[in-house]
N, C-alpha and C positions, 0 to 999 in steps of 0.2 A: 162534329159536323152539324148536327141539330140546332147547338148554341148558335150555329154561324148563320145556317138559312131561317133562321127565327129573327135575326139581328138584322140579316136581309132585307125581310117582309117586311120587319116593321119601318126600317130604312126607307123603303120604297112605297110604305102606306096600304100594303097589301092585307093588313090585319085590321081589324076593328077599333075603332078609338081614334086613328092615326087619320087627320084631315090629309085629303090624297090634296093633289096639286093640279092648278088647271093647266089645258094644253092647247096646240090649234083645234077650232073647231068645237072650246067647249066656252060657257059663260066666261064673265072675265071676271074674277072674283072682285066684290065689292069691297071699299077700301073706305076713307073718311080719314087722310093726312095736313097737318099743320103745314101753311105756306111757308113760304119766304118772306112775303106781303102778311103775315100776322095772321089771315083767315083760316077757314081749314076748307079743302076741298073733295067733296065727296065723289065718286067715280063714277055714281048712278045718275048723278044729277046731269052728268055730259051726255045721257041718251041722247040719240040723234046726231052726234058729233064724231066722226071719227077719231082717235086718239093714239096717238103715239107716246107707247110707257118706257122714257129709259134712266134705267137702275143705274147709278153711277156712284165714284166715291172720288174725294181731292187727292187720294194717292192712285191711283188709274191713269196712266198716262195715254192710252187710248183715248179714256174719257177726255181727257182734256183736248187730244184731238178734233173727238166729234161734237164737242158741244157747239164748235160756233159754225159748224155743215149742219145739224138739227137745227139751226135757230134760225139760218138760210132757208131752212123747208118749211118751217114752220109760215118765217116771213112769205115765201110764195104760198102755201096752200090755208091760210088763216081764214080768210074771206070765202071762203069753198067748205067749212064747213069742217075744220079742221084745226085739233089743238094737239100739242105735247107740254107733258109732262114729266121734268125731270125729277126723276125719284132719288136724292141724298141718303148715301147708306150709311155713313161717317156715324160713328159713334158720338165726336164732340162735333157741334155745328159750327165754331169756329174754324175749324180748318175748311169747311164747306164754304165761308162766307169770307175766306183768304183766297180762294180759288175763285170765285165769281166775280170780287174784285178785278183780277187778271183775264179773266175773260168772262166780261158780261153776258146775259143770252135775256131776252124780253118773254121767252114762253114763261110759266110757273113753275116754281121750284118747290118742292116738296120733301118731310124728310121724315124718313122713317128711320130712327134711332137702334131702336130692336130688331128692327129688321122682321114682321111680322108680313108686312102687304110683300117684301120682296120673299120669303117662304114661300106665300101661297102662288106667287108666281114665276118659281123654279127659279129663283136665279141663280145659279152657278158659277157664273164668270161675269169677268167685267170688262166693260159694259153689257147690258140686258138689253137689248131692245124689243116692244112687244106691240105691235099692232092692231087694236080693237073696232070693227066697223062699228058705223051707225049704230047696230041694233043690240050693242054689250056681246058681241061674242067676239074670241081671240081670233085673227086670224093669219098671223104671222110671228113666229118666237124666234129673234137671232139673236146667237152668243157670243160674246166677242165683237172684236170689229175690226177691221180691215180695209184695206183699197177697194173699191169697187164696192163696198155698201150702203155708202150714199145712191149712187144707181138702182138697187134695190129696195130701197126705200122710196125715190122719187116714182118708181113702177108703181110700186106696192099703192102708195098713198095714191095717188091719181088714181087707179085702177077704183078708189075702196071710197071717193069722194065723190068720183061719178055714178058709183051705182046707186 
């Protein structure tokens, strides 16, 4: 039983050593990922911007749903002071750059390989989608996706561009 709630803690970051994970409500952890367009894009450098983080992979079939309803909201709220960034969890980026082909998106695509930036922000299922105002704190985490989370997001983002 010892063995198990030790494997727990450390599981859950509750031990020493173990980087905990951010959540709503805390910093957004800071990131620095290679584009799609060649550059690399730093997360701190969008202070002042609202951002929308979503974790995706080309076998997600979700994903493939929401990419082109994110790129719709993207298109309405760009000019307000608002970007998204799609986060590639794909191991090989060819199959990332097979799936873009079939459905284009104009926000930034970004990829994290190792899967480091999508650790530090909990991603467990796919699609992530993560919410950051203006001022680098999180303030919305949904997992998954579904009907009616587009609605949720056109809320969320308006609410988080006007403040």
């Amino acid at each position: 039983m010892k063995k198990i709630l030790i494997a727990l803690f450390f599981g859950l970051g509750l031990l020493g050593g173990v980087n905990a994970v951010a959540a709503e409500g805390d910093p957004a952890p800071d990131f620095t990922l290679k584009s799609l367009s060649g550059g690399n894009i730093k997360l701190s450098e969008l202070r002042g911007t609202v951002v929308l983080l979503n974790f995706w992979a080309s076998w997600c079939g979700p994903c493939r749903t929401e990419m082109p309803l994110l790129d719709s909201l993207y298109q309405q709220y760009r000019d307000y002071g608002f970007t998204v960034l799609g986060v590639n969890l794909d191991e090989n980026r060819d199959q990332a750059d097979m799936l873009l082909s079939k459905v284009p998106v104009t926000f930034p695509i970004l990829f994290d390989p190792q899967n480091h930036t999508s650790e530090s922000y909990a991603v467990d299922a796919m699609p992530t989608t993560v919410l950051i105002d203006r001022n680098g704190v999180i303030r919305y985490h949904h997992r998954g996706y579904r009907d009616g989370y587009m609605d949720k997001y056109h809320a969320q983002v308006k609410a988080l561009v006007l403040e």
